[in-house]
N, C-alpha and C positions, 0 to 999 in steps of 0.2 A: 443487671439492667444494661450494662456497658457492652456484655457478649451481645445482647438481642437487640440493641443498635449497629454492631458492628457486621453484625451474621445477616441484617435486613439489607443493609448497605452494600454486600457483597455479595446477594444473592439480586438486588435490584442493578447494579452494575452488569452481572453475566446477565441477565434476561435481557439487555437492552443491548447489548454484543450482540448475543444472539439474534434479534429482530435487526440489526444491522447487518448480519452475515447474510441473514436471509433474505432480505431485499436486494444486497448487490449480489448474489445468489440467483433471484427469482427474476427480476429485471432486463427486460431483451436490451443490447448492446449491439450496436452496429459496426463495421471492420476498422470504419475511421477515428470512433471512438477509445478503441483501445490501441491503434496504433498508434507510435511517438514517432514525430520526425527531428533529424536534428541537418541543419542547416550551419553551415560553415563557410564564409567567405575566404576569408584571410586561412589558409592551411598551412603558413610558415609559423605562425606563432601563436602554436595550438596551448601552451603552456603544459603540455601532458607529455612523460615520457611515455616509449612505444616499447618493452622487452620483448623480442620476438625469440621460440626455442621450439625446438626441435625433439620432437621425443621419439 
């Protein structure tokens, strides 16, 4: 009884991935919305080191 609860619950998990794959999948998206801007005032104190190399 405990496998056909656990086997229903994991096959109703992937079917609904699935129907979410498929809609951002199917779904028209336009350039603005997948673009990320990032915005930076202050450039002195970015808090991020910069490694730059040469290969």
């Amino acid at each position: 009884m405990r496998n056909n609860i656990l086997g229903g619950l994991v096959i109703f998990l992937v079917v609904v991935t699935c129907l979410i794959v498929l809609d951002d999948i199917s779904s028209p998206k336009s350039q603005d919305e997948t673009a990320t801007e990032f915005n930076q005032k202050d450039t002195q104190s970015t808090g991020l080191a910069v490694i730059e190399t040469e290969d």
